[in-house]
mmCIF file of the N, C-alpha and C atoms, coordinates in Angstrom:
data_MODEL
# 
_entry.id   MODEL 
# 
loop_
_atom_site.group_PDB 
_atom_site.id 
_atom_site.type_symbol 
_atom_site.label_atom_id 
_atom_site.label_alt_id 
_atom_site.label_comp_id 
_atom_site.label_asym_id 
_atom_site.label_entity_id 
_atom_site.label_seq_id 
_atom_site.pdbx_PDB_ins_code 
_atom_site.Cartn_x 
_atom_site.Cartn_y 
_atom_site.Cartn_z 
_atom_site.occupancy 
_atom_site.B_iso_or_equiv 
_atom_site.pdbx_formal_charge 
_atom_site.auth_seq_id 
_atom_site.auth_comp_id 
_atom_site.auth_asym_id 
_atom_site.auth_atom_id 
_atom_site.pdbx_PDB_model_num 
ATOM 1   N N  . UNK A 1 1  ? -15.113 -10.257 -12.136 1.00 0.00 ? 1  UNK A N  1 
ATOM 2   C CA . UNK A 1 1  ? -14.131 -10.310 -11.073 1.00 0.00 ? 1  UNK A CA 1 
ATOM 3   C C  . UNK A 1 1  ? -14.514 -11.364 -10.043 1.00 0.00 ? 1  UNK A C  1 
ATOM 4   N N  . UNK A 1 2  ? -15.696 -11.588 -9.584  1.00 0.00 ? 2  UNK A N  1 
ATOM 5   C CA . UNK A 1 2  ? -16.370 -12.282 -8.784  1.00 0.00 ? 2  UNK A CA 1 
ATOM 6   C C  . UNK A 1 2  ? -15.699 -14.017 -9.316  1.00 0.00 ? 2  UNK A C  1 
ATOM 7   N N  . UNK A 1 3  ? -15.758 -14.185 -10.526 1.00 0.00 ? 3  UNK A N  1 
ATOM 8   C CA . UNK A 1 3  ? -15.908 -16.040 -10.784 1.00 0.00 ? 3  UNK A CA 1 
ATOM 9   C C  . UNK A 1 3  ? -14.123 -15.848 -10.996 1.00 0.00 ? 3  UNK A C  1 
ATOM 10  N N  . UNK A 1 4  ? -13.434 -14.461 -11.339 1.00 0.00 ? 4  UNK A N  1 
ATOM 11  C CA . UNK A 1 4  ? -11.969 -15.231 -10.676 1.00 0.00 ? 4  UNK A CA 1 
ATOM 12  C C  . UNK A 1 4  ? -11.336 -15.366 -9.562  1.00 0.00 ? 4  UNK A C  1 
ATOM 13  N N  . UNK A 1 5  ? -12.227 -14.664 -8.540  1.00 0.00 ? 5  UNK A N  1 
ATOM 14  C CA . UNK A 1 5  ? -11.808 -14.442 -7.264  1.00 0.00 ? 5  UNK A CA 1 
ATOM 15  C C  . UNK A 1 5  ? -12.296 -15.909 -6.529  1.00 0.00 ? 5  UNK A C  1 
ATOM 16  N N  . UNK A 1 6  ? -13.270 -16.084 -6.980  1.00 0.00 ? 6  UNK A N  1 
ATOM 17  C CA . UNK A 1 6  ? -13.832 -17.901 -6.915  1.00 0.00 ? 6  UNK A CA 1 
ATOM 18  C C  . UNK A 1 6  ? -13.096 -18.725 -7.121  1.00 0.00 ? 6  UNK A C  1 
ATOM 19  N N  . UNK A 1 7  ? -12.259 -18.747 -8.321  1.00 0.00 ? 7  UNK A N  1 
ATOM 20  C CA . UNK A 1 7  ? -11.328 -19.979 -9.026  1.00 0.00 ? 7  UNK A CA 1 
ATOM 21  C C  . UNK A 1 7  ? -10.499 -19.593 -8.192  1.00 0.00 ? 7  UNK A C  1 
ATOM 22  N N  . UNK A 1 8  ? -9.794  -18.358 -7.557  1.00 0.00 ? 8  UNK A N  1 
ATOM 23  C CA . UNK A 1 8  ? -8.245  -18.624 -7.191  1.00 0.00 ? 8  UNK A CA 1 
ATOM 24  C C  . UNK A 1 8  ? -8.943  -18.927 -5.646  1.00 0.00 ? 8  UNK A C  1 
ATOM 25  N N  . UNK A 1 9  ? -10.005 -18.652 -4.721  1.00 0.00 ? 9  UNK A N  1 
ATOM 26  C CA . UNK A 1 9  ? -10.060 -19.371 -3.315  1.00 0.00 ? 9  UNK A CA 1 
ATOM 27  C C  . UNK A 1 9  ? -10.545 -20.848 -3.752  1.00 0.00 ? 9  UNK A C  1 
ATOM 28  N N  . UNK A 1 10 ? -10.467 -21.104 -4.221  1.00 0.00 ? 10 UNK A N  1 
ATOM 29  C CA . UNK A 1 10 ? -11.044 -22.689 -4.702  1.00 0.00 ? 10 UNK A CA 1 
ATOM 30  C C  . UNK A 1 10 ? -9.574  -23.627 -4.261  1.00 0.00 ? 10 UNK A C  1 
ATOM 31  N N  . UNK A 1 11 ? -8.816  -22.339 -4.645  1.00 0.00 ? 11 UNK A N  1 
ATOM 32  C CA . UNK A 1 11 ? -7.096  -23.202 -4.956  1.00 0.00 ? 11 UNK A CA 1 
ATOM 33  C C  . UNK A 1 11 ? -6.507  -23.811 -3.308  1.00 0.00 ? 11 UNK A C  1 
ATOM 34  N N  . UNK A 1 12 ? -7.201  -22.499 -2.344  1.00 0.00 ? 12 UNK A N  1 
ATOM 35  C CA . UNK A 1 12 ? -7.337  -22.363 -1.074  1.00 0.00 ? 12 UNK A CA 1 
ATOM 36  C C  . UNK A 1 12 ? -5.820  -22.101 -0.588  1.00 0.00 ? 12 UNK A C  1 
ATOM 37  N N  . UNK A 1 13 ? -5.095  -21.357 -1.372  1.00 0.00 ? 13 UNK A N  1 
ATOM 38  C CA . UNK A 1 13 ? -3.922  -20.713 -1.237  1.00 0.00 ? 13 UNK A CA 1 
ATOM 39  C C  . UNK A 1 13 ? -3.988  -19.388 -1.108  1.00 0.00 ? 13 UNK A C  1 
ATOM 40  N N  . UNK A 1 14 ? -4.268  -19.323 0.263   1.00 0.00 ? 14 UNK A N  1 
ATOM 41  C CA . UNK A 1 14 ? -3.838  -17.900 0.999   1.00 0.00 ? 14 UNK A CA 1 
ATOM 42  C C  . UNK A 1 14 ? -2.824  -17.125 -0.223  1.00 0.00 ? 14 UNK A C  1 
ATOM 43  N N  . UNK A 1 15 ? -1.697  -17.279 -0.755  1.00 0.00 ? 15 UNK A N  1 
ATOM 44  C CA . UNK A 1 15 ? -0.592  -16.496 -0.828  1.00 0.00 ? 15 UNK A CA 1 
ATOM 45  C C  . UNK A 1 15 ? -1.307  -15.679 -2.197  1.00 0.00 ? 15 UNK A C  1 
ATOM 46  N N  . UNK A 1 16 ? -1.995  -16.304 -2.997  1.00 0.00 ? 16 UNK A N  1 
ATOM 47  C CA . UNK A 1 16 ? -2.225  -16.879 -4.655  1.00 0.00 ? 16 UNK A CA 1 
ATOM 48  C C  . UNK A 1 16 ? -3.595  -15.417 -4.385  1.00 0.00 ? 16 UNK A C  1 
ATOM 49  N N  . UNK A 1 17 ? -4.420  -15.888 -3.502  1.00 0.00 ? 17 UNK A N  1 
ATOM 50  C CA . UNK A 1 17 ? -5.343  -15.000 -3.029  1.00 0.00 ? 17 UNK A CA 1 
ATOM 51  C C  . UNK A 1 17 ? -4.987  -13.837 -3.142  1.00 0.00 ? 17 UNK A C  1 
ATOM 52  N N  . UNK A 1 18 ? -4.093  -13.532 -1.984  1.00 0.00 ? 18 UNK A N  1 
ATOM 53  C CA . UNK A 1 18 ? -3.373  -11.851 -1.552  1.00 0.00 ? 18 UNK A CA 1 
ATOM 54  C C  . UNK A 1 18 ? -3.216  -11.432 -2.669  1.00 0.00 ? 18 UNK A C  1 
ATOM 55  N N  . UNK A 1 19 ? -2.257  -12.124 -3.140  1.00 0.00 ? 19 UNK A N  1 
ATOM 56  C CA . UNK A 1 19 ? -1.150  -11.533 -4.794  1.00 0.00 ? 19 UNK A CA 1 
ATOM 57  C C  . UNK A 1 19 ? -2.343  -10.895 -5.466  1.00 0.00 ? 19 UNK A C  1 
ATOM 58  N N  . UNK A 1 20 ? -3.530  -11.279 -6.068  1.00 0.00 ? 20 UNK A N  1 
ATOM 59  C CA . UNK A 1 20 ? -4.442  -11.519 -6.767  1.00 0.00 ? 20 UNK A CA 1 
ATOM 60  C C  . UNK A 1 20 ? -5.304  -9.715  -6.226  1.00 0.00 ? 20 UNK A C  1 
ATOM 61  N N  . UNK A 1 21 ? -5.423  -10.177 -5.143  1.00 0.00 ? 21 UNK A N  1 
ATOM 62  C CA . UNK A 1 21 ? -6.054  -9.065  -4.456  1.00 0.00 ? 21 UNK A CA 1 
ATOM 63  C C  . UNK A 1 21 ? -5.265  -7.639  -4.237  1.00 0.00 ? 21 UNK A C  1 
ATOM 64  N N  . UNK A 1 22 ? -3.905  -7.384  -4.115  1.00 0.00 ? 22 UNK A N  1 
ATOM 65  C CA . UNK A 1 22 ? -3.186  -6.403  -4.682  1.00 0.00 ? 22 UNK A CA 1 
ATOM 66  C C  . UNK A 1 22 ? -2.776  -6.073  -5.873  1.00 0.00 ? 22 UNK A C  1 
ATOM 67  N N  . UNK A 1 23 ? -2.895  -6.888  -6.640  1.00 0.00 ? 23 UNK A N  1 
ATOM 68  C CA . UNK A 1 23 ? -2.596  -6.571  -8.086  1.00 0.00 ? 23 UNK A CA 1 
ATOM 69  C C  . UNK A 1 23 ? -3.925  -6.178  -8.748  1.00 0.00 ? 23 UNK A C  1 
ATOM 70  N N  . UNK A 1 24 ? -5.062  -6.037  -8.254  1.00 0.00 ? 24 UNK A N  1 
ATOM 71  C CA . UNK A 1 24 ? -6.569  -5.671  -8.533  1.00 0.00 ? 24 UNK A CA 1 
ATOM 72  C C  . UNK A 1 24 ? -6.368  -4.437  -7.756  1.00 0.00 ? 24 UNK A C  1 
ATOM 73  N N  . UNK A 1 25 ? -5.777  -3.890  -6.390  1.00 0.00 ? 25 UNK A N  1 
ATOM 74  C CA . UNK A 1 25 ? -5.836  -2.925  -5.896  1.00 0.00 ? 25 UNK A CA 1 
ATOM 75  C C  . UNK A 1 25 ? -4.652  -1.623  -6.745  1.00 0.00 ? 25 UNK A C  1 
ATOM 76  N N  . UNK A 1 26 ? -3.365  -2.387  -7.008  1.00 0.00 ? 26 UNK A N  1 
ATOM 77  C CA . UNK A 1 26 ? -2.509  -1.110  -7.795  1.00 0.00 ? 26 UNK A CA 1 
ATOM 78  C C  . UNK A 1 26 ? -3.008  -1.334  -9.199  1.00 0.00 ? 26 UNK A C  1 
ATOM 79  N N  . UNK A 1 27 ? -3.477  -2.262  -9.753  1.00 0.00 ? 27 UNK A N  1 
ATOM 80  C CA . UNK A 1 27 ? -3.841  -1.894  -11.372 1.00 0.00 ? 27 UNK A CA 1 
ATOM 81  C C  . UNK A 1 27 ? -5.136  -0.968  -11.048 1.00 0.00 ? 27 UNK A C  1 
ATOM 82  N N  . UNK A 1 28 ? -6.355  -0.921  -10.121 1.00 0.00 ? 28 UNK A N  1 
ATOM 83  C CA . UNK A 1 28 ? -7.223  0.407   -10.181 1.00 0.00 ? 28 UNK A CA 1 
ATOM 84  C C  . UNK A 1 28 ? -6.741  1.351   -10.195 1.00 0.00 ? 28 UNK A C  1 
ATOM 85  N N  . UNK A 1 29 ? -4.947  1.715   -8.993  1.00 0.00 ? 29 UNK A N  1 
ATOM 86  C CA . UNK A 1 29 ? -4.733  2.880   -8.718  1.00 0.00 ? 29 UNK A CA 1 
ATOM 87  C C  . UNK A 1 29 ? -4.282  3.429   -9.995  1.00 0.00 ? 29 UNK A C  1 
ATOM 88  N N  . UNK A 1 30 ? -3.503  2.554   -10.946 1.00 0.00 ? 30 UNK A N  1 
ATOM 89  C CA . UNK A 1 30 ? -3.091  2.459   -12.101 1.00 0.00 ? 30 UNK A CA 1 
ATOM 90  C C  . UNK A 1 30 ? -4.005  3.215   -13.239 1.00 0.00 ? 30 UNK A C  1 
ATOM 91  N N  . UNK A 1 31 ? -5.093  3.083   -13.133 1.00 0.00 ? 31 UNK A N  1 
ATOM 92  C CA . UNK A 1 31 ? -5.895  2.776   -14.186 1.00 0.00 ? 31 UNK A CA 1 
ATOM 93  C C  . UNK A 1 31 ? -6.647  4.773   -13.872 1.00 0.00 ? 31 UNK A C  1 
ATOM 94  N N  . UNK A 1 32 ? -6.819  4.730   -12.233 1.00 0.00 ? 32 UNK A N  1 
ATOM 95  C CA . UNK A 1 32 ? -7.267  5.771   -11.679 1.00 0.00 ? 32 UNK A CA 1 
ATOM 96  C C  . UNK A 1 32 ? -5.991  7.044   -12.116 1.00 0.00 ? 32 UNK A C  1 
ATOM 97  N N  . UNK A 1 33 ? -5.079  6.937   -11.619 1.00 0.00 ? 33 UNK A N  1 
ATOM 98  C CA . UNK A 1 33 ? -3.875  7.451   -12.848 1.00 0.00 ? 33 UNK A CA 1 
ATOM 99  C C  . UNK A 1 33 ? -3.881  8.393   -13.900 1.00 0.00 ? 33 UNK A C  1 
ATOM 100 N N  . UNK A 1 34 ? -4.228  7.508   -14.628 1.00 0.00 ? 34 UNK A N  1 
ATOM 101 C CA . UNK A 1 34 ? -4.286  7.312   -16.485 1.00 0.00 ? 34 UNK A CA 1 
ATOM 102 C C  . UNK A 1 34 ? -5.830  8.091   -16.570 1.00 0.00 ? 34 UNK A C  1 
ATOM 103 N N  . UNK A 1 35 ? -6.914  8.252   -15.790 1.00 0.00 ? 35 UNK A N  1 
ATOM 104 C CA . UNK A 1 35 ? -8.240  8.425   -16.203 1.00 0.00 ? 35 UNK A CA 1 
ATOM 105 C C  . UNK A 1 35 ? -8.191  10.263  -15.655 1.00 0.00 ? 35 UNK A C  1 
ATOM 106 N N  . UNK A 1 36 ? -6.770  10.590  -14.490 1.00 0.00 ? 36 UNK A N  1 
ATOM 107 C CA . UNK A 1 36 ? -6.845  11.845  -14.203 1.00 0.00 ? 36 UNK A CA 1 
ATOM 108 C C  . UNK A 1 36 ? -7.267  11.914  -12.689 1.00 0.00 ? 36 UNK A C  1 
ATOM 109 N N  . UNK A 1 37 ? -7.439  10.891  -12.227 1.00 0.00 ? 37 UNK A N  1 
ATOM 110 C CA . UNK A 1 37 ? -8.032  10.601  -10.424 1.00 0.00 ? 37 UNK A CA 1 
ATOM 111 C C  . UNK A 1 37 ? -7.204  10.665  -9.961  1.00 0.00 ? 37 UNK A C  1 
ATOM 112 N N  . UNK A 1 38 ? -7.100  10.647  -8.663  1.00 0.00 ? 38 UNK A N  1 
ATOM 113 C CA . UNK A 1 38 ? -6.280  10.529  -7.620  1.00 0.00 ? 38 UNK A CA 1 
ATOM 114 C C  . UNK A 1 38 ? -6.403  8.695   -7.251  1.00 0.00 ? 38 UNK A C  1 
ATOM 115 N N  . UNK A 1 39 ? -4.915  8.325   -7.172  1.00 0.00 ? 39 UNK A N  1 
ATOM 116 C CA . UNK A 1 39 ? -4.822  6.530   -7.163  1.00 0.00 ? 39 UNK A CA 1 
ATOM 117 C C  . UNK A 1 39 ? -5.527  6.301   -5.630  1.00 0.00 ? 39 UNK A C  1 
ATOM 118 N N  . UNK A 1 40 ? -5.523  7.560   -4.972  1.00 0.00 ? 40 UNK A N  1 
ATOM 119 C CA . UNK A 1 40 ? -6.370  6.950   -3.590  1.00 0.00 ? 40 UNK A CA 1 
ATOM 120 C C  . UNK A 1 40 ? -7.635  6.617   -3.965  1.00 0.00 ? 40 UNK A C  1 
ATOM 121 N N  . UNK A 1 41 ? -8.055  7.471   -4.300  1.00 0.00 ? 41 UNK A N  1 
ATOM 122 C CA . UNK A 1 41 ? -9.751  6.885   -4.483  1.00 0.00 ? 41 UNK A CA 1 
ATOM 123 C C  . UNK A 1 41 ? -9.599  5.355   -5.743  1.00 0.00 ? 41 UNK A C  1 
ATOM 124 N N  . UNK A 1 42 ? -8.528  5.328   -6.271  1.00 0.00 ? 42 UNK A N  1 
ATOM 125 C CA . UNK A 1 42 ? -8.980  4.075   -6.993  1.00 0.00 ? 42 UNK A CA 1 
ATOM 126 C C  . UNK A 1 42 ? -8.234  2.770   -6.119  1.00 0.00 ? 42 UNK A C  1 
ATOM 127 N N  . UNK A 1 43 ? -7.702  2.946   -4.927  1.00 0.00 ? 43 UNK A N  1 
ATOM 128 C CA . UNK A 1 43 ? -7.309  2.074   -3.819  1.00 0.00 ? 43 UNK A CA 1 
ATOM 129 C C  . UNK A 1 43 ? -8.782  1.959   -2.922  1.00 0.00 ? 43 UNK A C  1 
ATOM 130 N N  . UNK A 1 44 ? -9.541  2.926   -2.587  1.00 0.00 ? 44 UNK A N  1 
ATOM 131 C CA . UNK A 1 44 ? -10.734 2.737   -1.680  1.00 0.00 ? 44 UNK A CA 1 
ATOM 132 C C  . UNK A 1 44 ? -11.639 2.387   -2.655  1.00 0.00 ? 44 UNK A C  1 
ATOM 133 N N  . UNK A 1 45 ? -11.782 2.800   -4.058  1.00 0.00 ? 45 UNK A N  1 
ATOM 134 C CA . UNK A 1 45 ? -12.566 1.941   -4.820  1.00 0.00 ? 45 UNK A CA 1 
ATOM 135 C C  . UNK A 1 45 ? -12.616 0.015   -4.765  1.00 0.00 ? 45 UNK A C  1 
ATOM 136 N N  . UNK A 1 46 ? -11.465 0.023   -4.589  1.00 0.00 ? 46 UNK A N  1 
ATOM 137 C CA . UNK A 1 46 ? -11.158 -1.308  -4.929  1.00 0.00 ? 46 UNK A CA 1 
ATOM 138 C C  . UNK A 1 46 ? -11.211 -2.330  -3.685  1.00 0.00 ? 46 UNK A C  1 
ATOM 139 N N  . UNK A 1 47 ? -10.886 -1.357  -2.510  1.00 0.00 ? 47 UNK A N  1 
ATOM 140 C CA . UNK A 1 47 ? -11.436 -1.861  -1.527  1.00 0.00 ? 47 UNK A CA 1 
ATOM 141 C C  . UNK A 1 47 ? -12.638 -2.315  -1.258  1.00 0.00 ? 47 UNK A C  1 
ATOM 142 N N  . UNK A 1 48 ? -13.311 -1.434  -1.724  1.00 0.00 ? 48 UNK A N  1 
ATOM 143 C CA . UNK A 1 48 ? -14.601 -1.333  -1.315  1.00 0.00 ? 48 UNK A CA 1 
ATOM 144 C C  . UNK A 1 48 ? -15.452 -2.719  -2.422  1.00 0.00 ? 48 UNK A C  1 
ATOM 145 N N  . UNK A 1 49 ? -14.997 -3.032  -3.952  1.00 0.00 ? 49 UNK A N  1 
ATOM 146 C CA . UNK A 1 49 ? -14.717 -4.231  -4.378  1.00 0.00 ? 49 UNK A CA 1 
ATOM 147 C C  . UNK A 1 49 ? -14.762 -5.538  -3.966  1.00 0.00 ? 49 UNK A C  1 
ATOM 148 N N  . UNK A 1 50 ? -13.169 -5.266  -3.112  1.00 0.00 ? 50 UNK A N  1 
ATOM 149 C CA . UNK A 1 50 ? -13.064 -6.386  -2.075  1.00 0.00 ? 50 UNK A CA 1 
ATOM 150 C C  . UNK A 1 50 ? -14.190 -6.845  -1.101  1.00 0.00 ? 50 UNK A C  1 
ATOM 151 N N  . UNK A 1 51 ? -14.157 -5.576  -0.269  1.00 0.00 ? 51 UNK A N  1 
ATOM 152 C CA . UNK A 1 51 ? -14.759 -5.948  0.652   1.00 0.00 ? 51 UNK A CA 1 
ATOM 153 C C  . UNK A 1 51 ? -16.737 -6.545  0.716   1.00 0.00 ? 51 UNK A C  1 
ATOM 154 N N  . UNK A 1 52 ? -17.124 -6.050  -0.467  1.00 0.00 ? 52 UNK A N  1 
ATOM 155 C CA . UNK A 1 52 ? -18.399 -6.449  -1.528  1.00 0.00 ? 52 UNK A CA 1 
ATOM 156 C C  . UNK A 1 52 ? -18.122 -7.849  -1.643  1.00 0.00 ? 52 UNK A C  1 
ATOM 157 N N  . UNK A 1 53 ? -17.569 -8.379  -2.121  1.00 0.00 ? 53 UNK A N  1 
ATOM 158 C CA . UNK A 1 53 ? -17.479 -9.619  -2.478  1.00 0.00 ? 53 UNK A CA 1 
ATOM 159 C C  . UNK A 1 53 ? -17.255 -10.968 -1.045  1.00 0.00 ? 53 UNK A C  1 
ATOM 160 N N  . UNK A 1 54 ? -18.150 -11.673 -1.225  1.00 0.00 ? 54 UNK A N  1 
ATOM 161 C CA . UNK A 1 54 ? -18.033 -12.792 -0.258  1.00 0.00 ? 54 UNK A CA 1 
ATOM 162 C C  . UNK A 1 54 ? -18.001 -13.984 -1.487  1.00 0.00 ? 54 UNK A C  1 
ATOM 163 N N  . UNK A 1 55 ? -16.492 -14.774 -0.932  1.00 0.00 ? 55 UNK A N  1 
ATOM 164 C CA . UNK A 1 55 ? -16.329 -15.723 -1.668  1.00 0.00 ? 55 UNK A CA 1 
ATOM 165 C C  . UNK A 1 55 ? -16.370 -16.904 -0.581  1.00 0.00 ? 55 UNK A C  1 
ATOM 166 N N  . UNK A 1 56 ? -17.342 -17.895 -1.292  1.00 0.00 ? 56 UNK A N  1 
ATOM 167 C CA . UNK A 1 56 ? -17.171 -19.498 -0.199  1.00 0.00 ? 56 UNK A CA 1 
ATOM 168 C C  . UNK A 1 56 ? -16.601 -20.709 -0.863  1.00 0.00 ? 56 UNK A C  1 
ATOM 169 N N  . UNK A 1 57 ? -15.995 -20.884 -1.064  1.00 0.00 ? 57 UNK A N  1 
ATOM 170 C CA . UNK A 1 57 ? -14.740 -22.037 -1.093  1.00 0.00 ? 57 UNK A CA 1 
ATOM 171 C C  . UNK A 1 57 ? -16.238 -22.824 -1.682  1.00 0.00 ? 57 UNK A C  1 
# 
């Protein structure tokens, strides 16, 4: 997840970023779903993802 979250800030398109970064947040809730979880915890999972990751241009 780390070297695509790299390639798309590389692009340095804010919009491309976001998209990228919610569609990683509802496919966990998605996925959390399907496994029998509650999609919250696979939204704060994924947060917590996010917020792990420091990407530098």
């Amino acid at each position: 997840m780390r070297t695509i979250l790299r390639v798309i800030a590389q692009t340095r398109l804010r919009e491309i970023f976001t998209a990228t970064a919610l569609l990683l947040v509802v496919g966990i809730a998605l996925l959390m779903t399907q496994v029998g979880l509650s999609p919250a915890l696979g939204t704060f999972l994924a947060g917590v993802v996010l917020a792990n990751k420091r990407i530098s241009p």
